[in-house]
C-alpha positions as CSV (number, residue, x, y, z in Angstrom):
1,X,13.7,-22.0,-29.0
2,X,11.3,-19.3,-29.4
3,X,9.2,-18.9,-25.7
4,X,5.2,-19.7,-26.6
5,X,4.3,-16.8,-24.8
6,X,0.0,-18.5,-24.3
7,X,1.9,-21.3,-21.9
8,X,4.3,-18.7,-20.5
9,X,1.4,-16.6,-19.2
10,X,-0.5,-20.0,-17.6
11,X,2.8,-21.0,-15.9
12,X,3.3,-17.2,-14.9
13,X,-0.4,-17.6,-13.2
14,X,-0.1,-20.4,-11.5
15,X,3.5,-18.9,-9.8
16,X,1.5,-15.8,-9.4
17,X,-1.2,-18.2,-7.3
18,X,1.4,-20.5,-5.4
19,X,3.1,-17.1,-4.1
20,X,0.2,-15.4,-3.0
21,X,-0.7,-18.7,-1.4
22,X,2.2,-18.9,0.5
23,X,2.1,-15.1,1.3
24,X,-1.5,-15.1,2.7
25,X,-1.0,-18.0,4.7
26,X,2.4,-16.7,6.5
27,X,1.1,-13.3,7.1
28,X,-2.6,-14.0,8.2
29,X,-0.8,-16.0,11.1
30,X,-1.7,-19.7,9.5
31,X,1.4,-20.9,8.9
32,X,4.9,-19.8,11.0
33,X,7.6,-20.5,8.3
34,X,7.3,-18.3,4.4
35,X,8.5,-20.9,2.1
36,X,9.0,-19.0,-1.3
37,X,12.5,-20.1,-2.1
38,X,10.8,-23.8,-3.6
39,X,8.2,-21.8,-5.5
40,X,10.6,-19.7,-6.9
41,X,12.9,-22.6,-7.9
42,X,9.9,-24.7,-8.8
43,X,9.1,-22.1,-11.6
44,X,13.0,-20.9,-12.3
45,X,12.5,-21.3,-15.6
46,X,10.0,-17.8,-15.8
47,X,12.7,-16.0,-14.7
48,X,15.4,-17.5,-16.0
49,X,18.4,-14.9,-18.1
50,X,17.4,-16.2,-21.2
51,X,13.7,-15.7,-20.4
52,X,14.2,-12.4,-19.7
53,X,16.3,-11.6,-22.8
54,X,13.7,-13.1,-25.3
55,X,10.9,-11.6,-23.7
56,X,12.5,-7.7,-23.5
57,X,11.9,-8.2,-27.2
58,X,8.9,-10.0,-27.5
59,X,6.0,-7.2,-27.0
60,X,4.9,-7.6,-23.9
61,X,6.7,-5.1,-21.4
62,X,4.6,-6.4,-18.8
63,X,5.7,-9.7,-18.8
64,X,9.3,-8.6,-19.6
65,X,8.8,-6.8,-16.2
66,X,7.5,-10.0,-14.8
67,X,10.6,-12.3,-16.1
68,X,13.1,-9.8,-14.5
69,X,10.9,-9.6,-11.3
70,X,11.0,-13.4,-10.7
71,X,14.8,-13.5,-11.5
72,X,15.6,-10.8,-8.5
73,X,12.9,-12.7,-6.2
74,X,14.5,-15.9,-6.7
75,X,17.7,-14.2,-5.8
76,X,16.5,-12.6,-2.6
77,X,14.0,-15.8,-1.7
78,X,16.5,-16.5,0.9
79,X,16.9,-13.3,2.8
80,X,13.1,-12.5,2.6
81,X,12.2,-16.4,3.5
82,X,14.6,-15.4,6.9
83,X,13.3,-12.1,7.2
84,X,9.8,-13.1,7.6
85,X,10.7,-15.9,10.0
86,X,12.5,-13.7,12.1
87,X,9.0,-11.1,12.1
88,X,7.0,-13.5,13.0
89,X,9.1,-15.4,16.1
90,X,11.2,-11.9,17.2
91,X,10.4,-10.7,21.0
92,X,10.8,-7.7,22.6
93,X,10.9,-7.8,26.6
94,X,9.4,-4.4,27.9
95,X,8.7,-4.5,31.8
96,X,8.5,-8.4,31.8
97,X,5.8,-8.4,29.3
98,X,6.8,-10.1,25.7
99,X,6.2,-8.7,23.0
100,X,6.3,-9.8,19.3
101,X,7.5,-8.2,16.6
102,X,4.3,-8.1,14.4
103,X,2.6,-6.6,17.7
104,X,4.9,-4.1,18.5
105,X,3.3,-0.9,16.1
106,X,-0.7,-2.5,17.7
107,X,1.0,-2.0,21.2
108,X,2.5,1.9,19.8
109,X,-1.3,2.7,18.4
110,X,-3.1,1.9,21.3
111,X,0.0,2.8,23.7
112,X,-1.3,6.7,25.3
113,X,1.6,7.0,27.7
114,X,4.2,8.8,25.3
115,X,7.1,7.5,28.0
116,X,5.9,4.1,26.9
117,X,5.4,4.6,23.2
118,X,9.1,6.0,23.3
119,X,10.3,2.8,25.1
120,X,8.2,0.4,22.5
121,X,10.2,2.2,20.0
122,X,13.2,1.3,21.4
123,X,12.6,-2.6,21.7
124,X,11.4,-2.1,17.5
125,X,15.0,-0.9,16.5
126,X,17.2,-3.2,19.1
127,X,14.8,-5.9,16.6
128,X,15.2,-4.2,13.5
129,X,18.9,-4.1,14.3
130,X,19.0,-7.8,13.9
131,X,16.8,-7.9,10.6
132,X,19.1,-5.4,9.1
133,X,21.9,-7.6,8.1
134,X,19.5,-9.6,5.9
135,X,18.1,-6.3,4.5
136,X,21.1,-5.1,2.9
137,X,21.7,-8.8,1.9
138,X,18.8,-8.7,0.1
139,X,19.7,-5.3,-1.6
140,X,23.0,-6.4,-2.9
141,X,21.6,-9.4,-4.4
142,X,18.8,-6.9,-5.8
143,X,21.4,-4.7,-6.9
144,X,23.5,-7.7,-8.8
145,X,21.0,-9.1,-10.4
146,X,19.7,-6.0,-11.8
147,X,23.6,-6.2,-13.3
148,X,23.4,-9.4,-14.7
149,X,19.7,-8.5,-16.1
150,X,21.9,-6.0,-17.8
151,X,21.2,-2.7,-16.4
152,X,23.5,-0.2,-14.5
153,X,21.3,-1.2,-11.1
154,X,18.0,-1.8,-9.5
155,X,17.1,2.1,-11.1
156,X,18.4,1.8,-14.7
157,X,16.2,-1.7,-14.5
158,X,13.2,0.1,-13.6
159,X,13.9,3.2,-15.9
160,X,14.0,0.4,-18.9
161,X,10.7,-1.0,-17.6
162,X,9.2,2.7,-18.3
163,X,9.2,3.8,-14.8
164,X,10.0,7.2,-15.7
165,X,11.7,7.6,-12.1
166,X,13.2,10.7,-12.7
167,X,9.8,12.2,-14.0
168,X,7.9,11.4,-11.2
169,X,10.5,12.8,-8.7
170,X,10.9,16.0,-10.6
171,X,7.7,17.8,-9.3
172,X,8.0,16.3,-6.3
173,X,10.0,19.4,-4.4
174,X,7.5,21.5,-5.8
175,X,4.7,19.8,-4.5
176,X,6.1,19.4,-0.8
177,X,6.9,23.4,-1.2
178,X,3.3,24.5,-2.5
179,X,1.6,22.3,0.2
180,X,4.4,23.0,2.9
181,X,2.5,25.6,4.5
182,X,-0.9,24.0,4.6
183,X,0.6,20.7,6.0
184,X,2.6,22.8,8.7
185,X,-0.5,24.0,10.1
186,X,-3.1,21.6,10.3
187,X,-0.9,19.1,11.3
188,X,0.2,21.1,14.2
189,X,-3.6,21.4,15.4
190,X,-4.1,17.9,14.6
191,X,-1.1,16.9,17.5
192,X,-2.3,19.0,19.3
193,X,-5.8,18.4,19.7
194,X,-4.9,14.3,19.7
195,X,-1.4,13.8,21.5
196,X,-1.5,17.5,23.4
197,X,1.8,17.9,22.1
198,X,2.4,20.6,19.0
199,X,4.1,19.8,15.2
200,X,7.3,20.5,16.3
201,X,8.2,18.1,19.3
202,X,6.5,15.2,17.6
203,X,8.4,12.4,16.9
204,X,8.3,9.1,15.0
205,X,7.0,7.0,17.9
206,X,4.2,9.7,17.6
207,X,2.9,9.3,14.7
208,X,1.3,5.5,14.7
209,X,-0.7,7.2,18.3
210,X,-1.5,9.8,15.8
211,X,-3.1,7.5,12.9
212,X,-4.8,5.5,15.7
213,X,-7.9,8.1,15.9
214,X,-9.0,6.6,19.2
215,X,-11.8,9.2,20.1
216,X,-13.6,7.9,17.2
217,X,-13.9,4.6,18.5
218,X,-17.1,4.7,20.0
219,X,-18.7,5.6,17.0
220,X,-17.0,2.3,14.6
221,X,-18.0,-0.5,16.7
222,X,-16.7,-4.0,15.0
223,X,-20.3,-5.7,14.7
224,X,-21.3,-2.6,12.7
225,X,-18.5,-2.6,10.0
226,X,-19.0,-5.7,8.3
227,X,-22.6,-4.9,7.6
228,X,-21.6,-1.2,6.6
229,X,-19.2,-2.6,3.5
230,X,-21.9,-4.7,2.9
231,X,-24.4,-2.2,2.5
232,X,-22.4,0.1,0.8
233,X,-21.3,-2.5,-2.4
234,X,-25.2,-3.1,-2.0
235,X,-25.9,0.1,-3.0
236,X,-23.8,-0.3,-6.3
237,X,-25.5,-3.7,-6.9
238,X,-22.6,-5.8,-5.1
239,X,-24.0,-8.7,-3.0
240,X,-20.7,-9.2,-0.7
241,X,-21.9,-12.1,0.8
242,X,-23.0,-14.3,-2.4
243,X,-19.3,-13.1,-4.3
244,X,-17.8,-17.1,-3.7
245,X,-14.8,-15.5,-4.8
246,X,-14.0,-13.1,-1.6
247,X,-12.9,-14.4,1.4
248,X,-12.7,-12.1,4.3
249,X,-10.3,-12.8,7.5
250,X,-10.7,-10.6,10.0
251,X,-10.0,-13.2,12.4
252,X,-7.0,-11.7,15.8
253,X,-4.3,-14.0,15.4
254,X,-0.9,-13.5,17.7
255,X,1.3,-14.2,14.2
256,X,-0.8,-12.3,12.1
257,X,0.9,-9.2,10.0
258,X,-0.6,-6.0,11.7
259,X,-0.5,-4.5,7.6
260,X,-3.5,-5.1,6.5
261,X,-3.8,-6.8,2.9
262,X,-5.7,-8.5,-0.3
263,X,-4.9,-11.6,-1.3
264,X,-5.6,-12.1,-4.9
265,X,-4.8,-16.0,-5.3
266,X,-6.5,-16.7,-8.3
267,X,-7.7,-13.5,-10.5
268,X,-10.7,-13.2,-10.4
269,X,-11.5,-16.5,-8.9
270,X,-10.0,-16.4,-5.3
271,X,-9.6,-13.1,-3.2
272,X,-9.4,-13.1,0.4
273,X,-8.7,-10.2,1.8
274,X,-7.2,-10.1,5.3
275,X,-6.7,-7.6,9.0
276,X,-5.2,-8.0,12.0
277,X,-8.4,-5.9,14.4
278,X,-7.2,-3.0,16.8
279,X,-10.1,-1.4,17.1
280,X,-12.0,1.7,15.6
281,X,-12.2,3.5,12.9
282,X,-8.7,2.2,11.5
283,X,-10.5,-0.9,11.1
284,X,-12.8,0.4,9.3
285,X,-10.5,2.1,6.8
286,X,-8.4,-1.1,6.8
287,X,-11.1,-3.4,5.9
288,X,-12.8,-0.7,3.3
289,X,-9.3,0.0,1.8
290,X,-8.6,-3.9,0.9
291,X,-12.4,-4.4,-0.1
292,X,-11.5,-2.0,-2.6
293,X,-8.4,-4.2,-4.0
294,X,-10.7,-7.3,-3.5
295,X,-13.6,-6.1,-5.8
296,X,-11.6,-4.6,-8.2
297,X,-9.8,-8.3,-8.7
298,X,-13.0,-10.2,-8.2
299,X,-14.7,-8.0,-10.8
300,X,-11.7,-8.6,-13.0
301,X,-12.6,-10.2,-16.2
302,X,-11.0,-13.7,-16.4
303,X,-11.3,-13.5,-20.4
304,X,-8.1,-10.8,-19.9
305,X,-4.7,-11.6,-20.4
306,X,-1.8,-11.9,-17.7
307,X,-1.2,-8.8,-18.4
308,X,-4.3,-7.2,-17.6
309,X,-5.5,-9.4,-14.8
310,X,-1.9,-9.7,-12.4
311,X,0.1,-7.3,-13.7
312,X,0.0,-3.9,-15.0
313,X,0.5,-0.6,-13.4
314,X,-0.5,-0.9,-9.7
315,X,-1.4,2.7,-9.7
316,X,-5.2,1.3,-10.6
317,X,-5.9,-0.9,-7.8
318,X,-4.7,1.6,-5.4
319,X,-6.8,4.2,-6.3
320,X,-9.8,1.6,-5.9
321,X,-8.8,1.0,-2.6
322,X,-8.2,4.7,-1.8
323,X,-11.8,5.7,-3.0
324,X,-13.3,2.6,-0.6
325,X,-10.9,3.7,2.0
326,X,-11.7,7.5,2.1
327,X,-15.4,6.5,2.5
328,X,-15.1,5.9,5.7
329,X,-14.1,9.4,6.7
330,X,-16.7,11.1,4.0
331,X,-19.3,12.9,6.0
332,X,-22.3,12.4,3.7
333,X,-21.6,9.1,3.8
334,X,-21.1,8.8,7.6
335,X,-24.4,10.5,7.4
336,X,-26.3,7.4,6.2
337,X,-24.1,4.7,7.5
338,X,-23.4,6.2,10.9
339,X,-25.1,8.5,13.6
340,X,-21.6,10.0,14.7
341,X,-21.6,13.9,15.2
342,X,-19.0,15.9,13.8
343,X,-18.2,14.2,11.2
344,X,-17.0,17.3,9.2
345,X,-14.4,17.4,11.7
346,X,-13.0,13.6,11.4
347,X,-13.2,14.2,7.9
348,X,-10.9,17.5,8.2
349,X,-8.9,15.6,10.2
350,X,-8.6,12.3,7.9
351,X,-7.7,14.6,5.3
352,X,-4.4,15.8,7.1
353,X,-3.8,12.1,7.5
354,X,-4.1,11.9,3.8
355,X,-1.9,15.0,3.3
356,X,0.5,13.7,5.8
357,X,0.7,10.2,3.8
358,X,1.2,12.2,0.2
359,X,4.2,13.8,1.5
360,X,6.0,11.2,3.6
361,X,4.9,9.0,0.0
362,X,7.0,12.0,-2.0
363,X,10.1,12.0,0.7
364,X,10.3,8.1,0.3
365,X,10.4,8.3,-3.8
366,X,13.0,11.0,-3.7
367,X,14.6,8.8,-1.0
368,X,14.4,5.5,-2.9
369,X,15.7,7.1,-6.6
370,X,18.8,7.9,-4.7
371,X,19.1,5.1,-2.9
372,X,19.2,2.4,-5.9
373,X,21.6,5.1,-7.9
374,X,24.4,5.5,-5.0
375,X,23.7,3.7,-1.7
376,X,26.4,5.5,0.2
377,X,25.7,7.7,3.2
378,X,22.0,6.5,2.8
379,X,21.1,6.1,6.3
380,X,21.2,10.2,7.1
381,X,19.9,10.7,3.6
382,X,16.8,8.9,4.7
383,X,16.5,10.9,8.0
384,X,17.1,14.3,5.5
385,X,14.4,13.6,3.2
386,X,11.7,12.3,5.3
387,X,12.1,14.8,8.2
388,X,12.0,17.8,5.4
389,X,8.5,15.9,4.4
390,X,6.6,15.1,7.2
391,X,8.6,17.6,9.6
392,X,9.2,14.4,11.8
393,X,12.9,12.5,11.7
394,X,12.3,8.6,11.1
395,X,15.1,6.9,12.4
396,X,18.2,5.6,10.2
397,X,17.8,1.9,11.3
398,X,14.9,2.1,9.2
399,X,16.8,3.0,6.1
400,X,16.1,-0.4,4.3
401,X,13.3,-1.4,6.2
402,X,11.2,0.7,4.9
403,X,11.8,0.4,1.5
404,X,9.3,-0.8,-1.1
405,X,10.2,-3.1,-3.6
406,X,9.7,-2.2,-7.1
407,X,9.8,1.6,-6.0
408,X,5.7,0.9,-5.1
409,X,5.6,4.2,-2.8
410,X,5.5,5.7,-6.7
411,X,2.2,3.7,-7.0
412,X,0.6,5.0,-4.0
413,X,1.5,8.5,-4.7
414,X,0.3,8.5,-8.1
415,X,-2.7,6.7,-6.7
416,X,-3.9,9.4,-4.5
417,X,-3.5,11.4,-7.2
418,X,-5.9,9.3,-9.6
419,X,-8.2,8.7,-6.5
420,X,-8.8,12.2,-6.4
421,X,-9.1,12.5,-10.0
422,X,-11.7,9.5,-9.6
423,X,-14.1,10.9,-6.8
424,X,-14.0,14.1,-8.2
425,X,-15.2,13.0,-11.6
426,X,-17.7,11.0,-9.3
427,X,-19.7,13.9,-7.5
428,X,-19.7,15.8,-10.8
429,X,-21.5,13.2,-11.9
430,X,-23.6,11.4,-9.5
431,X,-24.0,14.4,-6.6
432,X,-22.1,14.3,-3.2
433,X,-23.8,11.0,-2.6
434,X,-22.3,9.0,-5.2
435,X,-21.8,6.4,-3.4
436,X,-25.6,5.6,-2.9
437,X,-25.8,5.7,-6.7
438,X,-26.3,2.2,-8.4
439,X,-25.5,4.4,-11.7
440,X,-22.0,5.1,-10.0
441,X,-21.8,1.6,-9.2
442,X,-22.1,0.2,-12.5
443,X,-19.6,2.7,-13.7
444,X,-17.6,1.2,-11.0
445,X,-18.1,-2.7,-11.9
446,X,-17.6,-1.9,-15.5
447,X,-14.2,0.0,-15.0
448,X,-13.2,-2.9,-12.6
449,X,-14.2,-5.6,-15.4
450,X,-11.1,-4.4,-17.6
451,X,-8.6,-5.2,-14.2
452,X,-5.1,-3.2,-14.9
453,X,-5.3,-3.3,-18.5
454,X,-5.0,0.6,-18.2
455,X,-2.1,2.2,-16.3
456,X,-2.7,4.9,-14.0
457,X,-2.8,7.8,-17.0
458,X,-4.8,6.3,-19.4
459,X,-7.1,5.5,-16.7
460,X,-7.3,9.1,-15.4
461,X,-8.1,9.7,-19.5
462,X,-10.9,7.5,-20.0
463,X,-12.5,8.7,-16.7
464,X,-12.1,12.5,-16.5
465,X,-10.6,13.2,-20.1
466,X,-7.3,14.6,-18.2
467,X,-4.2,13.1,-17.9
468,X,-3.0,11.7,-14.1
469,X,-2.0,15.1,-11.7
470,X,-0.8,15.2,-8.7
471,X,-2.2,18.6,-8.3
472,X,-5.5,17.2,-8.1
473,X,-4.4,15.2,-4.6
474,X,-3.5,19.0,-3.7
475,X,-6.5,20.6,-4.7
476,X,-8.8,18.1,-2.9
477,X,-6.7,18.1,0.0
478,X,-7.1,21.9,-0.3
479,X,-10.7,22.0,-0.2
480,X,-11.1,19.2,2.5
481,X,-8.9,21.3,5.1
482,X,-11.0,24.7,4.1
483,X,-14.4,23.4,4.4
């Protein structure tokens, strides 16, 4: 029997809804257990083989992509449902003081004694140790049911599904070569002026004290940033506080995932977007880089299909959270929001966080094409790539751990990318205070209104008239690092 494709999309929806349910509860610290396994089999039939076969063919790639999606999830429910348990009740003992899981990169952030951060380290791989065994689990069931979706593997899947893997990692040598020199240096002053230690004796432990811009504290306090998102959506005609369809949780909970995150339930009717507080700027950027996921989904128009609304290239909503996000380290925008001096210098120095992120982004992408092709001797592979990137050796424990499902580090990449595309277009058009514009923000609304019904290069079309480019990240990060 033929699939009615109108009452495969509302069933899709409503899976879509019970997942991110279930998701928002677990990870915002509500709930202890992450029960997807029943939702999974609740809805088998989305995801079932024969779904999947009839919809490769029936002209929706996006809900082809979907089909095959919910058959691997429901394969590696289990794992993940253990996983996540394990996160959230996992200790480490350091000095008599426990320590959970979730908490442990907090405690590395705000940790200044490198001894310590070194030692907190430690604890996080003696855990991730015990996670690991579920992790490649959950990778040969990925792997398998790719097989039985009838591809070669997880990569041949996603090469079907018009990935273009191979395309996107092809320039990506290139890129980490033209901007190798650039990164190298300011990277070494930024160490250097933060963690008095230069470039080339950082290491991985280093880097989350590194992100954690602590000097700038003084200058985000937490009653102030609420009222500055507010203001700033304002400004584009955006009432924050009469949207009944955002939910903010910015609650400190002790089980709450320190990864920020948006929540979009029901598209556009339910979006809560949701941080675990540390402090600072990076709560600023947190909260500013989900409000841009949340409005993008709560401006969504609920007249689009599945497709458009849920699915699509998530390339779009990135960048919309990247262009929120970087606002917080834009001086003309500091200017109005914030009395904070030197702001040319935090924004100098956000943009070698940027540049940083772009590369270690790249590394992971070359990492994780390999990886799904031929898993063997993968572990030092990892520790090759991602040192040659970011010049600082992750450690092989983490060869699984850190990788994104649905090869999503692809998504961010091409997402700073379009960002930059995005704001550039933006200040052409509006002046270097764009973001005061309520011109800028209708543009804004109205590109939201059509959700992900464009993927990242048609959206990078319709905006600037140019296809997507990652030599626009390297340009703007270019002229960030000179001014």
């Amino acid at each position: 029997m033929a699939i009615d494709l109108d009452e495969y999309r509302r069933e899709a929806d409503r899976f879509l809804a019970a997942l991110e349910e279930e998701f928002y509860l677990h990870h915002a610290g509500l709930k202890p257990e992450l029960a997807i396994a029943p939702i999974y089999e609740r809805y088998a039939e989305l995801g079932s083989l024969d779904a999947c076969r009839e919809l490769e063919s029936a002209g929706s790639p996006e809900l082809w992509r979907f089909a095959c999606e919910q058959y691997l999830g429901r394969l590696t429910a289990g794992p993940a449902e253990r996983i996540a348990g394990l996160e959230a009740t996992l200790e480490a003992d350091l000095d008599g003081q426990p320590l959970g899981y979730r908490l442990l990169p907090v405690e590395t952030a705000n940790e200044p004694d490198r001894d310590r951060r070194r030692r907190l380290d430690e604890v996080r791989l003696d855990l991730v140790r015990e996670l690991n065994p579920l992790y490649e689990e959950a990778f040969e069931h990925t792997q398998q049911g790719a097989r039985e979706l009838g591809a070669t593997g997880y990569y041949d899947l996603y090469e079907r599904f018009g990935y273009g893997l191979a395309g996107l990692a092809e320039p990506l040598p290139r890129f980490l070569q033209e901007t190798e020199e650039l990164y190298v240096g300011v990277l070494d002053r930024l160490f250097r002026d933060r963690l008095q230690i230069p470039l080339a004796e950082a290491e991985r432990f280093d880097l989350l004290r590194l992100f954690r811009a602590g000097r700038w504290d003084p200058a985000f306090p937490a009653h102030r940033m609420v009222p500055a998102l507010e203001a700033t959506l304002e400004a584009w005609g955006v009432r924050l506080g009469e949207q009944p369809n955002v939910t903010l949780d910015v609650e400190r909970r002790p089980l709450k995932d320190a990864r920020a995150f948006c929540s979009p339930i029901d598209v556009p009717g339910r979006i809560v977007l949701c941080i675990q507080p540390i402090g600072g700027v990076d709560d600023w950027r947190a909260l500013f880089h989900e409000a841009g996921h949340a409005e993008h989904f709560a401006h969504t128009s609920p007249r689009l299909p599945l497709e458009a609304r849920r699915l699509g290239d998530n390339t779009v909503t990135e960048a919309w959270a990247f262009l929120l996000e970087d606002l917080v380290s834009d001086r003309s925008w500091l200017s109005r929001r914030l009395d904070l001096g030197g702001a040319r210098e935090l924004e100098a120095e956000w943009a070698a966080i940027r540049l940083l992120r772009a590369r270690s982004l790249a590394g992971a992408t070359l990492y994780q094409v390999q990886l799904w092709q031929d898993a063997e001797g993968m572990p030092e592979r990892y520790v090759e790539l991602l040192a040659e990137a970011t010049k600082i050796a992750p450690s092989p424990v983490d060869y699984l751990r850190s990788v994104d499902a649905a090869f999503y580090a692809t998504r961010y990449l091409r997402a700073l990318a379009l960002k930059a595309q995005i704001l550039a277009f933006l200040r052409q058009e509006f002046g270097r205070d764009w973001f005061a514009s309520r011109r800028a923000g209708s543009l804004l609304c109205e590109l939201w209104h059509e959700g992900q019904g464009l993927d990242g290069d048609q959206l990078a079309r319709e905006v600037t008239g140019a296809g997507l480019e990652l030599a626009a990240f390297a340009e703007e990060a270019r002229e960030a690092l000179s001014a």
